[in-house]
C-alpha positions as a Markdown table, in Angstrom:
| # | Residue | x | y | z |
|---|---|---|---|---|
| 1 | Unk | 85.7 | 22.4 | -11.3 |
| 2 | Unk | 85.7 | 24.6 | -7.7 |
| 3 | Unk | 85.4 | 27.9 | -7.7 |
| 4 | Unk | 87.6 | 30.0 | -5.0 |
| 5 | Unk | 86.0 | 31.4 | -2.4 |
| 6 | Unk | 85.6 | 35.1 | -1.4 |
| 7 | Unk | 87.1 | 34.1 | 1.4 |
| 8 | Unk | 90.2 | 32.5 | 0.5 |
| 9 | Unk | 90.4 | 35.1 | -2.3 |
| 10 | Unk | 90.8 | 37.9 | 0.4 |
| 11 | Unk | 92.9 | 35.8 | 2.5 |
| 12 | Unk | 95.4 | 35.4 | -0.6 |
| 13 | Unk | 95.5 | 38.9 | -1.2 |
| 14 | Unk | 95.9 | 39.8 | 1.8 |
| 15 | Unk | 98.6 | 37.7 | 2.3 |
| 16 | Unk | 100.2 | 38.7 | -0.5 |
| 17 | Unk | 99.9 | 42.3 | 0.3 |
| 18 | Unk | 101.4 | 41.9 | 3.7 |
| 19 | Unk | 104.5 | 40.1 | 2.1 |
| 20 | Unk | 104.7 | 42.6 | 0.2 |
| 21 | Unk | 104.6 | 45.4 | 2.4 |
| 22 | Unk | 106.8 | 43.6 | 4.6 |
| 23 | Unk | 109.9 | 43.5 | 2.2 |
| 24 | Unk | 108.9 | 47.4 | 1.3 |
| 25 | Unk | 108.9 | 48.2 | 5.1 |
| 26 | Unk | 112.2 | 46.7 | 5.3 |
| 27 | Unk | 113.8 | 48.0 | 2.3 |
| 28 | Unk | 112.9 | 51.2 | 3.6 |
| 29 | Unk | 113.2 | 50.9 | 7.2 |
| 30 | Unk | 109.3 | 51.1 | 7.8 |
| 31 | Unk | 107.3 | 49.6 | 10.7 |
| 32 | Unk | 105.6 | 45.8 | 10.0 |
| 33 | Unk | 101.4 | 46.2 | 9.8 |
| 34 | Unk | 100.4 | 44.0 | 12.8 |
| 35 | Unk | 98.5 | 40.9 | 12.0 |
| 36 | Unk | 95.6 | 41.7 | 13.8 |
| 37 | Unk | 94.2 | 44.5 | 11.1 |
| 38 | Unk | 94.7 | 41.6 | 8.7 |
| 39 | Unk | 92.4 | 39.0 | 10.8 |
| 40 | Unk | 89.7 | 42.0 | 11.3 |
| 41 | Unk | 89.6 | 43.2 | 7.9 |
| 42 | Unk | 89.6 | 39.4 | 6.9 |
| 43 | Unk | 86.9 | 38.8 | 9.1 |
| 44 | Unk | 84.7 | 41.3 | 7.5 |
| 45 | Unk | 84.7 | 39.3 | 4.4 |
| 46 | Unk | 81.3 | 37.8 | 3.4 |
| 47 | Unk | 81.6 | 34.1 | 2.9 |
| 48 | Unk | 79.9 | 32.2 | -0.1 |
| 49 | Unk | 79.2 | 28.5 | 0.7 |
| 50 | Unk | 79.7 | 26.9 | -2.8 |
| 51 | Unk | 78.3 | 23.7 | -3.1 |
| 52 | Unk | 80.2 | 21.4 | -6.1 |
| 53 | Unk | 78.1 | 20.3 | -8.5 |
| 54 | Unk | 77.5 | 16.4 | -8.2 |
| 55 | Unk | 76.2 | 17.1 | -4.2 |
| 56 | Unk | 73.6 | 19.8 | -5.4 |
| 57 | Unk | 72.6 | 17.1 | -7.6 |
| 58 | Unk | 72.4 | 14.9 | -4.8 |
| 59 | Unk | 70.3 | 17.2 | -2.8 |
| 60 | Unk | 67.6 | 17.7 | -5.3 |
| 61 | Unk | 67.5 | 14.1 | -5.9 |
| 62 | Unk | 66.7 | 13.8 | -1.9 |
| 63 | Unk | 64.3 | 16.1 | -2.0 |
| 64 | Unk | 62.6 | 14.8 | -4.6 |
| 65 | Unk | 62.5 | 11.5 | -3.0 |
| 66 | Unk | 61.0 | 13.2 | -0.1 |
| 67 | Unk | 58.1 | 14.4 | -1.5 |
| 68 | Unk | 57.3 | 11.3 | -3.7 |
| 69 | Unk | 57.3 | 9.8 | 0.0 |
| 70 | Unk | 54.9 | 12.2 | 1.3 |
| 71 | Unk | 52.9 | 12.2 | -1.5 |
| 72 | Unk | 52.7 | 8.3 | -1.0 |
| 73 | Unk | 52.4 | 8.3 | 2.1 |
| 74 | Unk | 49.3 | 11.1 | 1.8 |
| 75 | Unk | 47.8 | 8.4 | -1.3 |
| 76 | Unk | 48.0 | 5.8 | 1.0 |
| 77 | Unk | 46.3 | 7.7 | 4.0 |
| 78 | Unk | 43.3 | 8.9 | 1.8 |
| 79 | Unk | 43.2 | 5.3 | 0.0 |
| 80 | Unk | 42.7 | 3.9 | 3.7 |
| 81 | Unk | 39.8 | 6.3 | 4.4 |
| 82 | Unk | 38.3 | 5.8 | 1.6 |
| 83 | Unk | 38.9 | 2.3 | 2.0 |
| 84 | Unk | 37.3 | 2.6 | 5.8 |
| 85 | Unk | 34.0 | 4.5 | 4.3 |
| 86 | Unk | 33.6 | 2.5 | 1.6 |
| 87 | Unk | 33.6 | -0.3 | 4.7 |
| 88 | Unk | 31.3 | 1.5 | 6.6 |
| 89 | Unk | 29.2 | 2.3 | 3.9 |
| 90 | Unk | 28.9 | -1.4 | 2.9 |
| 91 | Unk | 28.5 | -2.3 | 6.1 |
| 92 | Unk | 25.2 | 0.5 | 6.7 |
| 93 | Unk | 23.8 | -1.2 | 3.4 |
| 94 | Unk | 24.3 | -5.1 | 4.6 |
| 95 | Unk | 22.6 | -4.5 | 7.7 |
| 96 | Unk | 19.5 | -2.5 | 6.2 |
| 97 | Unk | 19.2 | -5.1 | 3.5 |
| 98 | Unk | 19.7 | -7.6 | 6.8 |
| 99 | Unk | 16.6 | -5.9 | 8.5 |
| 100 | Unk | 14.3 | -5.4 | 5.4 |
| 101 | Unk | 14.8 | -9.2 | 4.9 |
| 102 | Unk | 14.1 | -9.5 | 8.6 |
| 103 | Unk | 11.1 | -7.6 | 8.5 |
| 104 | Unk | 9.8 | -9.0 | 5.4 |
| 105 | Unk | 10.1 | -12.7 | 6.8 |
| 106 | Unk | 8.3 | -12.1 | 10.2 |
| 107 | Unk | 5.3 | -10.0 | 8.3 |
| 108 | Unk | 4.8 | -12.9 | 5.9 |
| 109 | Unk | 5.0 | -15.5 | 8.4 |
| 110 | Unk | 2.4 | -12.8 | 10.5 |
| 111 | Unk | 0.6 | -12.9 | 7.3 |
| 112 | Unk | 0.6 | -16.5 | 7.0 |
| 113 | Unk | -0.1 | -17.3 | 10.8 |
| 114 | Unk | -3.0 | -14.8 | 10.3 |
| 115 | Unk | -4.5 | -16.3 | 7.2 |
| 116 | Unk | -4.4 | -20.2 | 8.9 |
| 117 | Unk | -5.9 | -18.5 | 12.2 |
| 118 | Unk | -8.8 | -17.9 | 10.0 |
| 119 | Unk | -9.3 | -20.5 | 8.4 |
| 120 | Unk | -9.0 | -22.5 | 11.3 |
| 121 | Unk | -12.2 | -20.2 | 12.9 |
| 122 | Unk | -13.8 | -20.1 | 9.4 |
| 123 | Unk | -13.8 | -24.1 | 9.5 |
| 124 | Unk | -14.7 | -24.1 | 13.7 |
| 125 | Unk | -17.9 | -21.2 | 12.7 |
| 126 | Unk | -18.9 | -23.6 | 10.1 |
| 127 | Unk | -18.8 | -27.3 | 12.0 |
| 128 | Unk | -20.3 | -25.6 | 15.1 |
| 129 | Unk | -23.1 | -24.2 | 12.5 |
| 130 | Unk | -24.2 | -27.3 | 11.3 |
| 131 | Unk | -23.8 | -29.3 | 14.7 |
| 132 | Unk | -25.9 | -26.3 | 15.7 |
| 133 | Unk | -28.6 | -26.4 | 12.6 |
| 134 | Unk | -32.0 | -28.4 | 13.7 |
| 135 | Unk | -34.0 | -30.7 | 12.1 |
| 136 | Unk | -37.6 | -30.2 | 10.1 |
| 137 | Unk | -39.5 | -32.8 | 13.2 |
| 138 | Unk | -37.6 | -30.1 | 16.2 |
| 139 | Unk | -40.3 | -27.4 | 14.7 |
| 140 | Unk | -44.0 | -27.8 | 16.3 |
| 141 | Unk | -46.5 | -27.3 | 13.5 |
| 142 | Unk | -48.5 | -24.2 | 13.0 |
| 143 | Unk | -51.5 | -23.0 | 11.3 |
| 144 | Unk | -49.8 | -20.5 | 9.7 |
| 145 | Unk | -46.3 | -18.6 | 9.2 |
| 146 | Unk | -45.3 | -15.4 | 8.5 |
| 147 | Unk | -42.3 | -14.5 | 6.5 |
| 148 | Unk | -40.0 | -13.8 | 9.1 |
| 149 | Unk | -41.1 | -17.5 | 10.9 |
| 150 | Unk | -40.4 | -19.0 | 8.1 |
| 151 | Unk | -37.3 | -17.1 | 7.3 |
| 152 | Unk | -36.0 | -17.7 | 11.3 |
| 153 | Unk | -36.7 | -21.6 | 10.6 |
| 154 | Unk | -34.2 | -21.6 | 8.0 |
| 155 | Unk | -31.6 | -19.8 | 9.8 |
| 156 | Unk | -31.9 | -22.7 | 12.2 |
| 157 | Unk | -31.6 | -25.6 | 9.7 |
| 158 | Unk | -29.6 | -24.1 | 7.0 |
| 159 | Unk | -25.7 | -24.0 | 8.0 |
| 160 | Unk | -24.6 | -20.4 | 8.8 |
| 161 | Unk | -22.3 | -19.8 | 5.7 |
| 162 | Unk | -24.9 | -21.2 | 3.3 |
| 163 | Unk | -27.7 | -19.1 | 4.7 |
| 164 | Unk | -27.5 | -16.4 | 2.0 |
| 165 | Unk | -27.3 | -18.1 | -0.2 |
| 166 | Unk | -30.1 | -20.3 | 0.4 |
| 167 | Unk | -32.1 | -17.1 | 1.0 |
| 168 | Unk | -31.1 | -15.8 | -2.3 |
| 169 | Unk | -32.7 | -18.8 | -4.0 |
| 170 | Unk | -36.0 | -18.9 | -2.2 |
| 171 | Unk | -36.6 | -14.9 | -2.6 |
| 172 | Unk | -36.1 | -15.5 | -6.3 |
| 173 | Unk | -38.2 | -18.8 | -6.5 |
| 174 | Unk | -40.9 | -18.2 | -3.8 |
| 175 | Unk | -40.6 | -14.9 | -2.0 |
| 176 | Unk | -40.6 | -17.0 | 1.1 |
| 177 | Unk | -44.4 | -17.6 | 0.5 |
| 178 | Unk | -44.2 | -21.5 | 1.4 |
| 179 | Unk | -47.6 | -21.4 | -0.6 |
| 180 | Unk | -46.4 | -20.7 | -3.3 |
| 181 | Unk | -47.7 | -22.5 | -6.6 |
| 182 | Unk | -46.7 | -21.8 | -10.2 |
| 183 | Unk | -49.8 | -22.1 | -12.6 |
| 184 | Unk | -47.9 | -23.5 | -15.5 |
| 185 | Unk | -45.4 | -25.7 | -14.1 |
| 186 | Unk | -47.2 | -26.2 | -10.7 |
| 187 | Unk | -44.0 | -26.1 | -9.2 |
| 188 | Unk | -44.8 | -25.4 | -5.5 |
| 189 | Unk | -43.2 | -24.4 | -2.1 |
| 190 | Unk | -40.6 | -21.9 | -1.0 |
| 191 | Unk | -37.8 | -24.0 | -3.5 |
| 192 | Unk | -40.4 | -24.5 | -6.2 |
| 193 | Unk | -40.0 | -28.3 | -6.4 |
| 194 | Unk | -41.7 | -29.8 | -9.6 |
| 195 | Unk | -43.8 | -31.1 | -9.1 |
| 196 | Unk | -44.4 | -30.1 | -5.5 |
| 197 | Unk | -44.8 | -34.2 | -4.6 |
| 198 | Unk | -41.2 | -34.6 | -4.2 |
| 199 | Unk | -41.3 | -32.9 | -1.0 |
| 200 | Unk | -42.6 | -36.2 | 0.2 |
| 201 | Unk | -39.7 | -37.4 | 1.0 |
| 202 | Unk | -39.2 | -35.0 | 3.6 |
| 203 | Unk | -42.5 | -35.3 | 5.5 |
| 204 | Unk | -45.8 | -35.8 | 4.7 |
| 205 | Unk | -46.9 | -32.5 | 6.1 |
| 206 | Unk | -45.1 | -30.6 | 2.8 |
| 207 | Unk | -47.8 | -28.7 | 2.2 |
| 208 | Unk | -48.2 | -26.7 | 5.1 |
| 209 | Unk | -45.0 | -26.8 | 7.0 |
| 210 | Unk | -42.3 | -24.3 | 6.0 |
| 211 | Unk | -39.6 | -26.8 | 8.1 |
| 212 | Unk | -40.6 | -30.1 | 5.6 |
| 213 | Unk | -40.1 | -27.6 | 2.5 |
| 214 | Unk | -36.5 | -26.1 | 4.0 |
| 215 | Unk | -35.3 | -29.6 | 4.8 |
| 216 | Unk | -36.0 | -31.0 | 1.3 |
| 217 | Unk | -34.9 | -28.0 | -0.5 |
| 218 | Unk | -31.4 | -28.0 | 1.2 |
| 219 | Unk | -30.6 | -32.0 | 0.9 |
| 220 | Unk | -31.8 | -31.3 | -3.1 |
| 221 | Unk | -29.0 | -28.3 | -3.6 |
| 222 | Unk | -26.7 | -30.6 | -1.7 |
| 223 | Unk | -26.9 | -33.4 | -3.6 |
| 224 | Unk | -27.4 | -32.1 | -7.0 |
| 225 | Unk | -24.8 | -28.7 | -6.5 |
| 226 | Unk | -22.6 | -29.5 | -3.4 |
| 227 | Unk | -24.0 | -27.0 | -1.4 |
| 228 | Unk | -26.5 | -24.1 | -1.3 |
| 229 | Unk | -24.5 | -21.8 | -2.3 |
| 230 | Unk | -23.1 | -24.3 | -5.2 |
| 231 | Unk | -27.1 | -24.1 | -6.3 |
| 232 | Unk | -26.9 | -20.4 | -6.4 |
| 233 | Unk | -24.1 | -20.0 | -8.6 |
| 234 | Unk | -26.1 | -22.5 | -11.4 |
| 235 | Unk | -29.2 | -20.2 | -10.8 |
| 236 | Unk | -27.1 | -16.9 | -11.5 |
| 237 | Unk | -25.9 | -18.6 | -14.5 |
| 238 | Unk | -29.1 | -20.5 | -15.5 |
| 239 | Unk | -32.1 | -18.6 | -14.0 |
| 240 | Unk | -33.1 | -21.9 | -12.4 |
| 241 | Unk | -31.5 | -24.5 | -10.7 |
């Protein structure tokens, strides 16, 4: 239901008051109130702007819609950036993940290039050793030798990575003394062949030259172990070879 206005209230009033005092004024012979104190008194009045019902419904339910919009519209924004970091983030992650696997491929093929490089030198070293090692009959005989002659003959005739461990066997067996005779075995020479005959087969000269005694020694630990260094490993296990 509406509710009158202040406004029309005073208007009505007014109205009424002037019809009023109209008929008194000329009942009595009185002069009419002009109509413009009316309209300045009337405009005086403070007017109230009464809004029915069903439309303030309507407004709230506007407003309302309004800020479920902004709301959304503010979910949405701050869904997007998060969205967008989340993207960016990913993004940082795939492409350190990218460069570690990157990285960790070209070090092991660095790794792997590195390890055949040496091998490929380790194998060269060892062919140009033994194409390099000279023969027992390349030596010219000598009355006598001293450790170290004996010692740089077998450097020369022993390939380079089987050296030590050549050397390991004859310091144990002989002390590089290519004298060297065992009392109760008679085992003799640098290698300690038994019995020291079998060093024939390498020159007759085995008794006095070092070079016959190297020779026969190194085809023996080839034959029977593989290599020199095949001989040593029995010997660490065995004590003799």
């Amino acid at each position: 239901m509406s509710r009158i206005s202040v406004r029309g209230f005073a208007v009505a009033s007014a109205t009424a008051v002037t019809t009023v005092g109209a008929v008194v004024g000329v009942a009595s012979g009185s002069t009419q109130v002009p109509d413009d104190n009316f309209e300045a008194a009337a405009a005086d009045t403070t007017l109230l702007a009464d809004v029915p019902l069903g439309q303030q419904a309507g407004v709230q339910v506007s407003s309302l819609t309004q800020q479920a919009d902004a709301q959304a519209a503010a979910a949405d924004s701050a869904a997007q950036k998060s969205a967008e970091e989340a993207a960016r983030l990913q993004a940082a992650k795939d492409a350190t993940a990218k460069k570690e696997a990157a990285d960790a491929e070209a070090k092991e093929k660095a790794e792997k290039e590195a390890k055949e490089k040496a091998e490929r030198e380790k194998k060269e070293e060892e062919r140009a050793s033994r194409s390099a090692t000279r023969s027992a009959s390349e030596f010219a005989p000598q009355s006598s030798y001293s450790v170290s002659d004996v010692q740089a003959m077998a450097r020369q005739m022993v390939p380079g990575d089987q050296f030590q461990c050549f050397s390991n066997i004859v310091n144990h067996e002989s002390t590089w003394n290519y004298r060297a005779t065992n009392a109760s075995s008679g085992a003799y020479g640098l290698v300690q062949a038994l019995p020291g005959s079998k060093m024939a087969s390498a020159g007759a000269d085995w008794r006095s030259n070092p070079a016959t005694q190297i020779k026969w020694g190194l085809n023996y630990m080839n034959e029977r172990y593989g290599s020199p260094c095949g001989a040593w490993s029995f010997w660490q296990a065995n004590s003799w070879y």
